[in-house]
Structures are given as C-alpha cells and as structure tokens.
Jmol script that loads the backbone (N, CA, C; Angstrom):
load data "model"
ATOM      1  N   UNK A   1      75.528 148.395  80.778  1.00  0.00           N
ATOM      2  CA  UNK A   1      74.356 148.243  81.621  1.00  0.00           C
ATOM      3  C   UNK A   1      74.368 146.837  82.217  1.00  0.00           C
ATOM      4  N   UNK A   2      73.976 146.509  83.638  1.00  0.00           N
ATOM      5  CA  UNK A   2      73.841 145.075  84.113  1.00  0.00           C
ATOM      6  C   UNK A   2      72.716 144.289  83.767  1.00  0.00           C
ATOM      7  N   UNK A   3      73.096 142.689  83.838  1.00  0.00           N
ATOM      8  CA  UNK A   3      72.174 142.025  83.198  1.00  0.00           C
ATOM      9  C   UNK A   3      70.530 142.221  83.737  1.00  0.00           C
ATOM     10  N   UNK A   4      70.551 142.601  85.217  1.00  0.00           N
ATOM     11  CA  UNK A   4      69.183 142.542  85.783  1.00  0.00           C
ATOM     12  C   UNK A   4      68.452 143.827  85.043  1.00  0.00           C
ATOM     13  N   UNK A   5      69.097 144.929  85.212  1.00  0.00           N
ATOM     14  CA  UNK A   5      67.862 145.995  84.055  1.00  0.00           C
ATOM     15  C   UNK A   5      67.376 145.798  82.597  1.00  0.00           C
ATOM     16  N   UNK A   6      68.425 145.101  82.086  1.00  0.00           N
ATOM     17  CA  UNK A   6      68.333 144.356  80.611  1.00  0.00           C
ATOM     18  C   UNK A   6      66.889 143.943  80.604  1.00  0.00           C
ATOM     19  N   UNK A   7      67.076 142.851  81.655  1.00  0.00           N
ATOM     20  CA  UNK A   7      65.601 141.811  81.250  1.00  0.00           C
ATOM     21  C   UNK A   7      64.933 142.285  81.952  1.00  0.00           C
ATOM     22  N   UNK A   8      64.772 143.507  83.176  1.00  0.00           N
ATOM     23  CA  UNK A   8      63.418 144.109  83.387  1.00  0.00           C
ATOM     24  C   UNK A   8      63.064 144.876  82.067  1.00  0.00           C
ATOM     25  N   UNK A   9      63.618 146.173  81.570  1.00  0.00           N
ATOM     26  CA  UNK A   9      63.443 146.409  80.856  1.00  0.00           C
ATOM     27  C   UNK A   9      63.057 145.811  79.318  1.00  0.00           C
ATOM     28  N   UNK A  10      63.329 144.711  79.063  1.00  0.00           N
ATOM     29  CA  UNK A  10      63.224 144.066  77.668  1.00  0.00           C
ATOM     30  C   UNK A  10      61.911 143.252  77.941  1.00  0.00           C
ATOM     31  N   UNK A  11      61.603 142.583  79.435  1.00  0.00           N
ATOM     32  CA  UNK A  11      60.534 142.429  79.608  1.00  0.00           C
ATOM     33  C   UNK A  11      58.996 142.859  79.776  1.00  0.00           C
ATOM     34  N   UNK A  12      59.293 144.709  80.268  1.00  0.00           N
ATOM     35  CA  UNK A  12      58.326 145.794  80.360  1.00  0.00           C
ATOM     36  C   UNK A  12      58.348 145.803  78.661  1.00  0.00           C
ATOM     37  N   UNK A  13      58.894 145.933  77.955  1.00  0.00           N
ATOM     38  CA  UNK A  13      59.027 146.137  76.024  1.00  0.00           C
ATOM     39  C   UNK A  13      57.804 145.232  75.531  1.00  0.00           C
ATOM     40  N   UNK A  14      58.258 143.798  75.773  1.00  0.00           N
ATOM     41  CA  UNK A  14      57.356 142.972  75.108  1.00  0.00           C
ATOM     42  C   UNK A  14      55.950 142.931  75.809  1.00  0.00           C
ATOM     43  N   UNK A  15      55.865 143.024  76.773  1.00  0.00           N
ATOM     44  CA  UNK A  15      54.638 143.008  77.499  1.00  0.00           C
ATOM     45  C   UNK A  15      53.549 143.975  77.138  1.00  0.00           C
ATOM     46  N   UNK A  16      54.296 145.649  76.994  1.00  0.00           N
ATOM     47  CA  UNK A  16      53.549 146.400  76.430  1.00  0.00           C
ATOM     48  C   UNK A  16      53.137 146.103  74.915  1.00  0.00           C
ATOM     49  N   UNK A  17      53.925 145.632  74.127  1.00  0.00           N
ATOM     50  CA  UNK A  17      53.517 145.158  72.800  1.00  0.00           C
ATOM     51  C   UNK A  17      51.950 143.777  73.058  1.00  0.00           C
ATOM     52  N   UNK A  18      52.377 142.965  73.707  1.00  0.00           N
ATOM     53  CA  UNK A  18      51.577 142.072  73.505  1.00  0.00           C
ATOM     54  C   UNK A  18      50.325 142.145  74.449  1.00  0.00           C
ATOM     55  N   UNK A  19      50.237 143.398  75.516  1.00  0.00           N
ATOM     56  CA  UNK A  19      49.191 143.656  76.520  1.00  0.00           C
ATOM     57  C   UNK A  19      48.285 144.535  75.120  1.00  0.00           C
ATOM     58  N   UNK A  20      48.996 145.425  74.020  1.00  0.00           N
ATOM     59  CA  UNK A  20      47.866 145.890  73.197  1.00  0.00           C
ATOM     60  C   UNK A  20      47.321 144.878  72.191  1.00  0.00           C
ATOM     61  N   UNK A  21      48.301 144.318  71.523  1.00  0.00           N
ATOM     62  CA  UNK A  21      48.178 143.541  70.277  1.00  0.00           C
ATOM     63  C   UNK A  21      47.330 141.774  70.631  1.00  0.00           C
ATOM     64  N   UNK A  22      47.750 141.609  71.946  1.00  0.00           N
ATOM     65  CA  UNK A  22      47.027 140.156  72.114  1.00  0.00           C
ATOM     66  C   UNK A  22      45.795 140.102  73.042  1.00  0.00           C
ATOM     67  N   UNK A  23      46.164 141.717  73.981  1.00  0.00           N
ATOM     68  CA  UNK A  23      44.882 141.084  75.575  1.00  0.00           C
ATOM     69  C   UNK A  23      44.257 142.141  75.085  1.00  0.00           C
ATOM     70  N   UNK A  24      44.206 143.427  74.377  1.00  0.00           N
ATOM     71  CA  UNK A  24      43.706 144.558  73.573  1.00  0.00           C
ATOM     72  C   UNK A  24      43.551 145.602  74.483  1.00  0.00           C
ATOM     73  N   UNK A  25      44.595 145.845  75.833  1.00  0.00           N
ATOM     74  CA  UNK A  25      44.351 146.813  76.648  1.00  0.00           C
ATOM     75  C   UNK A  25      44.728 148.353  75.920  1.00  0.00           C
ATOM     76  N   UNK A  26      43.911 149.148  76.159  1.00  0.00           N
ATOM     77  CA  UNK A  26      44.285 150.517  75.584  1.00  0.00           C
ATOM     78  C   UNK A  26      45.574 151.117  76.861  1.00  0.00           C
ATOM     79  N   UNK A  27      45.338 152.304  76.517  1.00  0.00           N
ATOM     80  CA  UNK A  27      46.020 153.001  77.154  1.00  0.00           C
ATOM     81  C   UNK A  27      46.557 152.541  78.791  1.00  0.00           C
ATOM     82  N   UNK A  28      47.847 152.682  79.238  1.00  0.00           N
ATOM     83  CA  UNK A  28      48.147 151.995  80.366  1.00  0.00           C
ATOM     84  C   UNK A  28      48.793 153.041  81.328  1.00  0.00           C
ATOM     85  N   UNK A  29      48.147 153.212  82.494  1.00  0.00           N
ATOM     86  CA  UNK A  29      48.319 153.889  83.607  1.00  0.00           C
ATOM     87  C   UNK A  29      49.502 152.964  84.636  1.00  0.00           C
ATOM     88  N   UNK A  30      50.736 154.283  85.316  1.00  0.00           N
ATOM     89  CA  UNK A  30      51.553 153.669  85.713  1.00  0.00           C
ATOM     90  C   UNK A  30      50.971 153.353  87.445  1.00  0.00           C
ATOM     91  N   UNK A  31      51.263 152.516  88.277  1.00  0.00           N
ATOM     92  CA  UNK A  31      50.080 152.306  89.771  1.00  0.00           C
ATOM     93  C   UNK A  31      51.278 152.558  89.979  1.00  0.00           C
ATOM     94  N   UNK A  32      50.765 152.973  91.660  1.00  0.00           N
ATOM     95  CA  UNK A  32      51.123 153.338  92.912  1.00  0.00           C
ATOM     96  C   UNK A  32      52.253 151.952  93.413  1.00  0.00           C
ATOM     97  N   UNK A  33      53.166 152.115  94.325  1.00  0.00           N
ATOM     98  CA  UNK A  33      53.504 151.002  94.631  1.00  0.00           C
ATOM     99  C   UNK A  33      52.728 150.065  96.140  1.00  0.00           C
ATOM    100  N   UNK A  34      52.408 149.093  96.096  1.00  0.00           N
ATOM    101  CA  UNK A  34      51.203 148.818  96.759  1.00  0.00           C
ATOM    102  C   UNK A  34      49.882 147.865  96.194  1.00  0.00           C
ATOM    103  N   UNK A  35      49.727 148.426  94.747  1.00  0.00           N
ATOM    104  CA  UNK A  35      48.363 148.054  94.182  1.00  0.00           C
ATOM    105  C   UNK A  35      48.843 146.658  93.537  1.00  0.00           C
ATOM    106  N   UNK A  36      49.597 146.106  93.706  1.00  0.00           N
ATOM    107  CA  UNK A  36      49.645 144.567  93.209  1.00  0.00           C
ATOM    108  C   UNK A  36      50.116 144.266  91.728  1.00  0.00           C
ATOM    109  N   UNK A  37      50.135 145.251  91.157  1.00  0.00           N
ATOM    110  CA  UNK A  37      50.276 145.030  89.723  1.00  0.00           C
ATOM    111  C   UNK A  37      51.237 146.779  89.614  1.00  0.00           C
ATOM    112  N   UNK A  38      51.880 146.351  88.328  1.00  0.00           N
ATOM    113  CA  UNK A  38      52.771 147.483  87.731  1.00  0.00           C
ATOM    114  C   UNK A  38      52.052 148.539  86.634  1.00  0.00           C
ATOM    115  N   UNK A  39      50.827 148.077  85.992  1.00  0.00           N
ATOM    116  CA  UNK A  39      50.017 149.463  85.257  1.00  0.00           C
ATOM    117  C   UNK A  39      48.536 148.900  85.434  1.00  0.00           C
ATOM    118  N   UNK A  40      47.675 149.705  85.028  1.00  0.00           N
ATOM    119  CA  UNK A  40      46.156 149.751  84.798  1.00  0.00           C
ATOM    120  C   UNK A  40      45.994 150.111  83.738  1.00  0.00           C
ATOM    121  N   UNK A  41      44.844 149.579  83.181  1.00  0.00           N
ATOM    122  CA  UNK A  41      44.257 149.817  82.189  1.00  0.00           C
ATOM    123  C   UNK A  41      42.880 150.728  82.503  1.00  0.00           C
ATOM    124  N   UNK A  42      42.618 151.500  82.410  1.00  0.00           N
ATOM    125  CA  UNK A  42      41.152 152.057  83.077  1.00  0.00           C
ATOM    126  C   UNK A  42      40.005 151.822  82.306  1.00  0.00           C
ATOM    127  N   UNK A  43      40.403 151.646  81.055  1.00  0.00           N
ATOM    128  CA  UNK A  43      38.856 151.590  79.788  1.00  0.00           C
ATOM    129  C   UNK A  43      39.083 149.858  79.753  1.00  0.00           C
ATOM    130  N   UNK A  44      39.515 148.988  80.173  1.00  0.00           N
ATOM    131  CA  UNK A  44      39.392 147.704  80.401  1.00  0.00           C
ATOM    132  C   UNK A  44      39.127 147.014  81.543  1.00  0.00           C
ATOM    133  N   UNK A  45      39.164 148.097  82.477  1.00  0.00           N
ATOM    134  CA  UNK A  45      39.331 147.327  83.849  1.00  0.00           C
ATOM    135  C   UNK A  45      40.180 146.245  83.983  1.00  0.00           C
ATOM    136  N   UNK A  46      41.309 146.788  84.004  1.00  0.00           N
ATOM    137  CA  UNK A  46      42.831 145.687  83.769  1.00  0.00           C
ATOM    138  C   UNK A  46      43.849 145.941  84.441  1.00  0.00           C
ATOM    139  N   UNK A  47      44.174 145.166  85.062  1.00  0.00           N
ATOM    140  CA  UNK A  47      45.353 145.678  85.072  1.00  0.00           C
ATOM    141  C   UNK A  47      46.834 144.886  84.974  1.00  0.00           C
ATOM    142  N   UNK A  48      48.077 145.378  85.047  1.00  0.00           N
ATOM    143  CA  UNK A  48      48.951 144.216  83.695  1.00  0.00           C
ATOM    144  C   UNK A  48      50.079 144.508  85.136  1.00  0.00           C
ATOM    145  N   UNK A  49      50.566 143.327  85.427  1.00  0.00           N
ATOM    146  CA  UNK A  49      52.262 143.114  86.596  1.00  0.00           C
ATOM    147  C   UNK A  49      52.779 142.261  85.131  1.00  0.00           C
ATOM    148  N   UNK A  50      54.148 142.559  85.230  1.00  0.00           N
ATOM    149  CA  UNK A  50      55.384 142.039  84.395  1.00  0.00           C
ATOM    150  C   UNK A  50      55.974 141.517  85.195  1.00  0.00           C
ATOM    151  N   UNK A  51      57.205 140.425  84.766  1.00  0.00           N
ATOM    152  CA  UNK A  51      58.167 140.203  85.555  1.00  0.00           C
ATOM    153  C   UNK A  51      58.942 139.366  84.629  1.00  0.00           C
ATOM    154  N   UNK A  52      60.450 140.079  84.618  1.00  0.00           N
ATOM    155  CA  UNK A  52      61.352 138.951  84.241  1.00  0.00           C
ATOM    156  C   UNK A  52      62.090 138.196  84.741  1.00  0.00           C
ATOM    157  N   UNK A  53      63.270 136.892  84.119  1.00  0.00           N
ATOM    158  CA  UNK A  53      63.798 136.488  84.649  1.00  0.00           C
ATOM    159  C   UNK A  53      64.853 135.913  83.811  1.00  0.00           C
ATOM    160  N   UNK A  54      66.281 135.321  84.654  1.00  0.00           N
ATOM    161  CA  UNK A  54      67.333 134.912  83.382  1.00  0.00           C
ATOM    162  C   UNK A  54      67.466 133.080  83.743  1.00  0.00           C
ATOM    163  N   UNK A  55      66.616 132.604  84.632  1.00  0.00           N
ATOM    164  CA  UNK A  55      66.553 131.273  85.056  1.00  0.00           C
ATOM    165  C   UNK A  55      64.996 130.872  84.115  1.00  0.00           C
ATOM    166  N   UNK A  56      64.979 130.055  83.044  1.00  0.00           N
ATOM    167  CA  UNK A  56      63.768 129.781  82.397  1.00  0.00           C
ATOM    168  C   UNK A  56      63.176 128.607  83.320  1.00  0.00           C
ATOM    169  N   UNK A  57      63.943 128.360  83.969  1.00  0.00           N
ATOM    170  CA  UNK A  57      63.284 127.174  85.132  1.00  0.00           C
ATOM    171  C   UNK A  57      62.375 127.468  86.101  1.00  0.00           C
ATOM    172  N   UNK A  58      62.273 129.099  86.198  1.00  0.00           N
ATOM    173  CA  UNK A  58      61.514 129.891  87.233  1.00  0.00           C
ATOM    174  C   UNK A  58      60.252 130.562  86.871  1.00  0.00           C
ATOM    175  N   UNK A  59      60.159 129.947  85.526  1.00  0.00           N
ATOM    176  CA  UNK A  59      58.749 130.813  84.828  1.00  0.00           C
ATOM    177  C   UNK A  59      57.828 130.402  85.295  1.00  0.00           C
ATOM    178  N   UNK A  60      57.441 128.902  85.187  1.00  0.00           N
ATOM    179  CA  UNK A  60      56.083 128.802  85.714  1.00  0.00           C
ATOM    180  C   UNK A  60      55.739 128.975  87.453  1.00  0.00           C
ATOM    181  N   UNK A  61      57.112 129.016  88.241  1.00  0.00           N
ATOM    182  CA  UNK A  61      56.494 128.971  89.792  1.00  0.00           C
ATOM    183  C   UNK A  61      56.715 131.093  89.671  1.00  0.00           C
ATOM    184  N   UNK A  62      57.219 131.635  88.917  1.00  0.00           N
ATOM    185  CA  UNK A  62      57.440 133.096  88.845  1.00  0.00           C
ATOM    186  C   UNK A  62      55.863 133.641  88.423  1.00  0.00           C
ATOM    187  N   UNK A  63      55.387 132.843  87.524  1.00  0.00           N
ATOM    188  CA  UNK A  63      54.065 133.323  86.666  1.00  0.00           C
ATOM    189  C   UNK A  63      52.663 133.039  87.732  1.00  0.00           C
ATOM    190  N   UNK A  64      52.460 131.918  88.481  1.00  0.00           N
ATOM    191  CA  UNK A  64      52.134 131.505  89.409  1.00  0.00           C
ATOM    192  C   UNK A  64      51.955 132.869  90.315  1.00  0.00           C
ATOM    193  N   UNK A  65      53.033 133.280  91.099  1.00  0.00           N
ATOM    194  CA  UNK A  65      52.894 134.342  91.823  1.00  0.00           C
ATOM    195  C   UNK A  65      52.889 135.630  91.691  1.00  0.00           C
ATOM    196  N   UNK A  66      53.073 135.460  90.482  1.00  0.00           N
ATOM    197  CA  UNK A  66      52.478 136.817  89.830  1.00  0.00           C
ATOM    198  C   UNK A  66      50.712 137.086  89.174  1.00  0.00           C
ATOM    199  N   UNK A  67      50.585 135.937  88.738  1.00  0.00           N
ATOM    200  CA  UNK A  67      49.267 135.508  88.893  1.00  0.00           C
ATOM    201  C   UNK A  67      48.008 136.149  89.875  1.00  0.00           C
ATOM    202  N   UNK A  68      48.729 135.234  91.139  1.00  0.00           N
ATOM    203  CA  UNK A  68      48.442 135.481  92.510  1.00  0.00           C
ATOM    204  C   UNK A  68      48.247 136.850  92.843  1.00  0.00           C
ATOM    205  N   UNK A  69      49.588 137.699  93.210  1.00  0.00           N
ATOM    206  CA  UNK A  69      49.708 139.045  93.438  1.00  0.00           C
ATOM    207  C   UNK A  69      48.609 139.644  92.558  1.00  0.00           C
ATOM    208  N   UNK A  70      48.664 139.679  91.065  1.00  0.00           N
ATOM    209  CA  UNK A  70      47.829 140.747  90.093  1.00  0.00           C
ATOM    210  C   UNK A  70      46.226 140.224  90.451  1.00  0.00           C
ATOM    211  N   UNK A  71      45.809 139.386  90.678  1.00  0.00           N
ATOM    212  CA  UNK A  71      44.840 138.840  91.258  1.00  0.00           C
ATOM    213  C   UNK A  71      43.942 139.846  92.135  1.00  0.00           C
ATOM    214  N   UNK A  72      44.929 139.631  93.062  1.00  0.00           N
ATOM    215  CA  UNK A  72      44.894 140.424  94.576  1.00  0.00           C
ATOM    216  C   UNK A  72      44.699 141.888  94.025  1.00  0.00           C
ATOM    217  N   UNK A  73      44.584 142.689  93.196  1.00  0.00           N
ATOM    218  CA  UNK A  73      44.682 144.373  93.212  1.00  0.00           C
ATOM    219  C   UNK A  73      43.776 145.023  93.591  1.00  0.00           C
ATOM    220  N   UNK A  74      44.240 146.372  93.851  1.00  0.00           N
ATOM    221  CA  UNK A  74      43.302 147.058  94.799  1.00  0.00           C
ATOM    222  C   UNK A  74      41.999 147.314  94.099  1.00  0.00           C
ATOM    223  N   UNK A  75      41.649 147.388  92.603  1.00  0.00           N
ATOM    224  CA  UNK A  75      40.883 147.734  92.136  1.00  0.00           C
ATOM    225  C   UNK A  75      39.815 146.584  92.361  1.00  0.00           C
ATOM    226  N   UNK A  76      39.885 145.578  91.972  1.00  0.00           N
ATOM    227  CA  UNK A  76      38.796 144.374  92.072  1.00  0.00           C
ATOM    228  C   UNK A  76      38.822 143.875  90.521  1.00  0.00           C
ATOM    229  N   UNK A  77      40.154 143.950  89.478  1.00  0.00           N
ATOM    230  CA  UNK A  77      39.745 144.371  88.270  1.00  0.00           C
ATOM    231  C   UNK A  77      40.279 142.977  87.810  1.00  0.00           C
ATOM    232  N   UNK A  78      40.085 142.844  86.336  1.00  0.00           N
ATOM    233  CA  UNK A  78      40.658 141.769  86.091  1.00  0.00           C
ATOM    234  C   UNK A  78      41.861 141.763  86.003  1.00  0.00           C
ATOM    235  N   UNK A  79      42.503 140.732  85.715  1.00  0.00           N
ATOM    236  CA  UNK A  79      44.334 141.018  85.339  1.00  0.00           C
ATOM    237  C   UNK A  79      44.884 139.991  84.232  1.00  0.00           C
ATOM    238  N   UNK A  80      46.152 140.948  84.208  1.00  0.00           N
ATOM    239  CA  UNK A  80      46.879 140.278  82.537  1.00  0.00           C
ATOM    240  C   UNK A  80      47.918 139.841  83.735  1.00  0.00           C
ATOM    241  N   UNK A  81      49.059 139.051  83.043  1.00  0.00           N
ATOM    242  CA  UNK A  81      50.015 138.702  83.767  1.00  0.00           C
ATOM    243  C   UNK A  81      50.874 138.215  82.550  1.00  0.00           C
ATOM    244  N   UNK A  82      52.552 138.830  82.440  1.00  0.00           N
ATOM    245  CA  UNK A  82      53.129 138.475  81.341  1.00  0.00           C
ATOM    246  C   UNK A  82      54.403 138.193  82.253  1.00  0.00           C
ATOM    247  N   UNK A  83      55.349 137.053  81.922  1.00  0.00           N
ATOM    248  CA  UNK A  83      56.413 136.861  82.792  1.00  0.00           C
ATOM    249  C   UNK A  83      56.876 136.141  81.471  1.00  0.00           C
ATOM    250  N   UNK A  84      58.275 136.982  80.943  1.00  0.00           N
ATOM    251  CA  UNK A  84      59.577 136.810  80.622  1.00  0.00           C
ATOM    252  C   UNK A  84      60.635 135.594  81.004  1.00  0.00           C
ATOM    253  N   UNK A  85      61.252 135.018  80.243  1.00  0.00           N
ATOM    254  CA  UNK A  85      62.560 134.262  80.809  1.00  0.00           C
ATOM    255  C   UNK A  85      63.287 134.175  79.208  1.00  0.00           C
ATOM    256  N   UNK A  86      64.532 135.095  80.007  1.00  0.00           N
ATOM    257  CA  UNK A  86      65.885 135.047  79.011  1.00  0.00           C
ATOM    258  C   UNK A  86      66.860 134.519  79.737  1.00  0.00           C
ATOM    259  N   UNK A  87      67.279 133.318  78.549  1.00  0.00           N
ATOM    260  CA  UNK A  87      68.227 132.031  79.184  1.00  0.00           C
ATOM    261  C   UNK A  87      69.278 131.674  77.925  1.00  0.00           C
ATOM    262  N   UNK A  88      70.620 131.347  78.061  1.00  0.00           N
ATOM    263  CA  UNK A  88      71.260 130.748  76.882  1.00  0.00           C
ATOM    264  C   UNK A  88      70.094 129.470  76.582  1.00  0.00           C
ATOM    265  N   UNK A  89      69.443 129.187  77.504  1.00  0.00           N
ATOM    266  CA  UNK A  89      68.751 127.643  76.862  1.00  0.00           C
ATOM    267  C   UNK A  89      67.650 127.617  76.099  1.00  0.00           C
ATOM    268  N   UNK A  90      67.060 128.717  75.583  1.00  0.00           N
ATOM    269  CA  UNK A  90      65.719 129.975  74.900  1.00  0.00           C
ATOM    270  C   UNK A  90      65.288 130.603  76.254  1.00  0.00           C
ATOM    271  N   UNK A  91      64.147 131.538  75.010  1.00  0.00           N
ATOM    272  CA  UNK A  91      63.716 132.581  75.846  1.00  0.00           C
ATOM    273  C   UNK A  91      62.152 132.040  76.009  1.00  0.00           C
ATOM    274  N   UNK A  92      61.649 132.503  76.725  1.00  0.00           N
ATOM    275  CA  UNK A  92      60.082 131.550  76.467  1.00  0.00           C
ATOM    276  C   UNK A  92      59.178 132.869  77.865  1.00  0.00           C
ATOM    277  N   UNK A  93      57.974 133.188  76.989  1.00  0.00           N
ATOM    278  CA  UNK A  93      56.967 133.934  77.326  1.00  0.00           C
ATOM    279  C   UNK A  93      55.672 133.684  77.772  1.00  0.00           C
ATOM    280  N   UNK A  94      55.414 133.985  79.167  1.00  0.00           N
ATOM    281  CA  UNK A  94      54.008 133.158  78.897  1.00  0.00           C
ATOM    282  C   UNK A  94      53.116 134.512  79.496  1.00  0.00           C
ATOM    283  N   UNK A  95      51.923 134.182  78.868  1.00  0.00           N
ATOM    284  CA  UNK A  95      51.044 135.587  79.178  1.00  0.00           C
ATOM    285  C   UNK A  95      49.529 135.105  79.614  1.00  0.00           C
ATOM    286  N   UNK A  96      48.815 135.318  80.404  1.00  0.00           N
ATOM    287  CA  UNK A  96      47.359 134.856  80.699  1.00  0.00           C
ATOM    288  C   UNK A  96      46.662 136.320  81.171  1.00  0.00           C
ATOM    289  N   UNK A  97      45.361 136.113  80.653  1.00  0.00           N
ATOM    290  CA  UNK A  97      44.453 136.987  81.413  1.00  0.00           C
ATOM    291  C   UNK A  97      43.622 136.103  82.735  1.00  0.00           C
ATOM    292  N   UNK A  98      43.384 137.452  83.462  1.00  0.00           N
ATOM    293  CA  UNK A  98      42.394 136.793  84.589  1.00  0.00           C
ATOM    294  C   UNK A  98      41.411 137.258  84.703  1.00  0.00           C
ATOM    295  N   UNK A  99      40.164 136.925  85.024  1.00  0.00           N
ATOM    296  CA  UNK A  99      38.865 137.715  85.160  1.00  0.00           C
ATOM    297  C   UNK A  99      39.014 138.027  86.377  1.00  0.00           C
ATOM    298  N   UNK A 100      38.158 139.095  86.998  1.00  0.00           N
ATOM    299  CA  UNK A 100      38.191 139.572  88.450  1.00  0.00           C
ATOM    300  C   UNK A 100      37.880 138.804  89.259  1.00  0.00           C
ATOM    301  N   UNK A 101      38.570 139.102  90.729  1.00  0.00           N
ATOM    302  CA  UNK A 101      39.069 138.204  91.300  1.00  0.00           C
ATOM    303  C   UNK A 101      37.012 138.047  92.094  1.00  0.00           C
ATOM    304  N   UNK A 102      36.664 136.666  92.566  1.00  0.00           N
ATOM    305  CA  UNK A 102      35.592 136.393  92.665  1.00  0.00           C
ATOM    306  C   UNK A 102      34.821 136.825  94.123  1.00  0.00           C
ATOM    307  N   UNK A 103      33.699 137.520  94.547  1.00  0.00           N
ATOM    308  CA  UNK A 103      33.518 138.283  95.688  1.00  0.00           C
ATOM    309  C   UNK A 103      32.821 136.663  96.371  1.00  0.00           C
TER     310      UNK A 103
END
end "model"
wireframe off; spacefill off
backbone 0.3
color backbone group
C-alpha cells in the first residue's frame, strides 16, 4: 500500500478513537462532499474534518486550515478538528474543539 493512504487512513483511526473518548461525539455520520468537514455528529451538533500528514512541520499551518474550513460548515454546528503528522522525527497530534461559528 502507498505511503499517502497509510496516514489518511491511520489518521481517520485515531481521530475516531479520540472524537469518542476525548470530544465525547456519539455516533458519526459520513457528509456529503461540499459540507466542510468529513463526518457529523447529529446528537452533538458536531462535526469532525481529519487530516493527515508525513511533514510534522505542516501541522500547525495544516490544523489552522482545517480549523478554518470545519468552521465554515454547512450546518452552523460546532467543530472538532484532529490533524495527524507521521514523521521519522515523531508523530505528534493535535485536536481542538470549536464552538459554532458566531452569527
């Protein structure tokens, strides 16, 4: 398998672990492509974008615009945001919630 599905995939893994166990989203709906983010939460009003990467130098301007984007969703809802980086130099995770975006 190539390295880029690796760390999407290994990154969708941990995210779902730590979107139940740390931000306490239940059940996760897969979105449309369009809605700004990669699942919903519907009994949280949440919704969760992933993203990995194999440059750990790119996390915080990667997390930033992912931030941004999940922000932006069509729902008006709040958002999780988890962005991955697997590097020979460590791996390092960073995860934030957002409250809805402000009218």
């Amino acid at each position: 398998m190539q390295q880029k599905p690796v760390v999407e995939m290994a990154s969708i893994a941990l995210a779902f672990i730590l979107a139940r166990r740390v931000v306490a989203l239940e059940q996760l709906d897969l979105n449309d492509y369009g809605q700004r983010a990669d699942f919903r939460s519907p009994s949280a009003q949440c919704v969760l974008e992933i993203s990995g990467t194999e440059d750990a130098s790119e996390l915080g301007r990667r997390h930033r615009e992912k931030v941004a984007q999940a922000r932006d969703n069509t729902y008006g809802w709040s958002a999780c945001v988890v962005v991955c980086a697997f590097s020979a130099k460590g791996h390092r995770i960073r995860v934030s919630q957002h409250g809805p975006p402000e009218e």
